[in-house]
N, C-alpha and C positions, 0 to 999 in steps of 0.2 A: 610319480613326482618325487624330484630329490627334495631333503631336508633343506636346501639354500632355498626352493622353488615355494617350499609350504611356507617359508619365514616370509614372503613377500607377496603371498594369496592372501585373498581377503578373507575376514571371518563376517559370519550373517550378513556378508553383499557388501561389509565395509573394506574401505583399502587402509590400512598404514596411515592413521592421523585424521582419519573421516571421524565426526563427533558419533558418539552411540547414540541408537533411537529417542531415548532419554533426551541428552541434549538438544539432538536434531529437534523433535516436537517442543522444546523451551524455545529455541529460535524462532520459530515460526513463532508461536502463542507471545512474544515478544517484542518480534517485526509487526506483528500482525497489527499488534495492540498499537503502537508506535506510530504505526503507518495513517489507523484509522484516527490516533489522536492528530496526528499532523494533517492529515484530510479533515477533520472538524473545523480547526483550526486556519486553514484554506479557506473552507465557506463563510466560516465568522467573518474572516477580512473580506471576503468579496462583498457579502452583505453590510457589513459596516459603511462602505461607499453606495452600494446598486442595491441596496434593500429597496428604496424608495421605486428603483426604475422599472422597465418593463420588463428583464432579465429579475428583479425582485425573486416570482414566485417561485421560477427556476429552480434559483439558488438555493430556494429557504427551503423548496420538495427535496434536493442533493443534499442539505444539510442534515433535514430530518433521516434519512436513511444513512449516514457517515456517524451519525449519531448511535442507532441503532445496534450498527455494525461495529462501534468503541462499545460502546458497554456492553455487548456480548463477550470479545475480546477480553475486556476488563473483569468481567465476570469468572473467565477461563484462568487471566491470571492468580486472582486468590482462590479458584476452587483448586487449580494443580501448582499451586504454591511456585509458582514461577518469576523471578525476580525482573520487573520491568526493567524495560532502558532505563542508566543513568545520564539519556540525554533528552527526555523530556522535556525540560526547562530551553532547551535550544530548540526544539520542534515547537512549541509554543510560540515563541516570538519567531520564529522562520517559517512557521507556519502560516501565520494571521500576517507578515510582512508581504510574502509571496500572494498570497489572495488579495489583502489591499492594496498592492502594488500594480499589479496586472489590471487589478479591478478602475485605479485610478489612469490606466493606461486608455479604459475602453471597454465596455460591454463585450465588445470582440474579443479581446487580451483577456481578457479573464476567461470565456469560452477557451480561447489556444491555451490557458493553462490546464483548466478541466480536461482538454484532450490529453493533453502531455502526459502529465501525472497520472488519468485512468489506464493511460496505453501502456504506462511500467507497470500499474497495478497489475492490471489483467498478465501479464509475462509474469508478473510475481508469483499471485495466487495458482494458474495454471502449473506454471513449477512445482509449489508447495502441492499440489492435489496429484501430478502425478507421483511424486516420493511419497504420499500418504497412501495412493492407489498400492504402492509396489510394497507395501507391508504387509499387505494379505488382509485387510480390514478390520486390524486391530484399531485402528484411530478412524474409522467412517462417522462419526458424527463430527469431528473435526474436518475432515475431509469435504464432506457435504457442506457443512458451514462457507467455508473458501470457496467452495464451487458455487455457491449463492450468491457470496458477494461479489463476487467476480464477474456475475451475469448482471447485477445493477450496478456496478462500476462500468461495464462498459454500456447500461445506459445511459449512463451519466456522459462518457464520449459521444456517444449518438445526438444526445441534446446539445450537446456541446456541437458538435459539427454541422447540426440542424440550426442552429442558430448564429453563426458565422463566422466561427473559431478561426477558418483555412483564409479569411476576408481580412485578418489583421495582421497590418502592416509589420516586415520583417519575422512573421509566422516561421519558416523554417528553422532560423537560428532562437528564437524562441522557446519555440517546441524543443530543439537542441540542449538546448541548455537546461529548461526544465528537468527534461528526461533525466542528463546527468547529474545535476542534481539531487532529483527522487533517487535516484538509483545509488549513490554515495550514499545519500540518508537509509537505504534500506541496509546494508552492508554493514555501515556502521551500525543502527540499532539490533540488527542480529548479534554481535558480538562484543556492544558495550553495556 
């Protein structure tokens, strides 16, 4: 290999401007935290409208385990002294707006949100666990963590889809837009 060829190979599998393991594992434990506090957040507003209805019990089983799932997260941030999103404060009320809003759309709408947003989760977490696979098991209880809640996130789409998420009106573009969405909000809490 010429010396132009070594200047432009990766070191330890990274390329030229990829974050080091280090940082890489703060994004995650960041996005993570982020994501599960804007999913609380989500359920809060569904329930604030449909606590009372027959979608209630639902919400409040999805909320207890999004719960779980943040303060593990949160737990992770002050044990590996990792500096949360400084967008919080916007995942909070865009959180609890998108749950209440869908929620006052329709027991449905609120279902086709649940999907939307499980279905980036699940692409999220899946991600994160295969780059934590591909470090050789240095981070396996982190690893393991993601791949747990990533299994009750998409039961949370299965209920969701069980219960008539794909049945409300203008679903596609819905689902659309959520997705984009969530998936802007995860970008941006990775690197704000």
């Amino acid at each position: 290999m010429s010396e132009e060829q070594k200047t432009y190979s990766s070191v330890d599998g990274r390329l030229p401007g990829d974050p080091s393991r280090e940082a890489l594992i703060e994004r995650f434990i960041r996005v993570d935290q982020a994501g599960e506090y804007g999913a609380v957040r989500i359920y809060e507003g569904q329930m604030s409208v449909l606590g009372k209805s027959e979608s209630g019990p639902l919400i409040s089983h999805m909320l207890a385990q999004e719960e779980v799932h943040l303060d593990t997260f949160s737990k992770m941030i002050g044990k590996r002294r990792v500096r949360p999103t400084a967008l919080l404060p916007l995942w909070h009320l865009a959180g609890f707006a998108l749950g209440a809003g869908t929620a006052l759309l329709g027991e449905k709408a609120a279902m086709a949100c649940t999907v939307a947003v499980e279905e980036v989760i699940d692409e999220h977490y899946a991600a994160q666990v295969e780059k934590l696979e591909a470090m050789g098991g240095e981070e396996q209880e982190l690893s393991e963590t993601c791949e747990k809640f990533r299994l009750e996130e998409l039961e949370h789409r299965d209920t969701a889809l069980q219960n008539g998420a794909e049945k409300t009106a203008g679903y596609e573009g819905l689902n659309a837009l959520i997705k984009t969405g969530s998936r802007l909000a995860i970008w941006l809490s990775e690197r704000i």
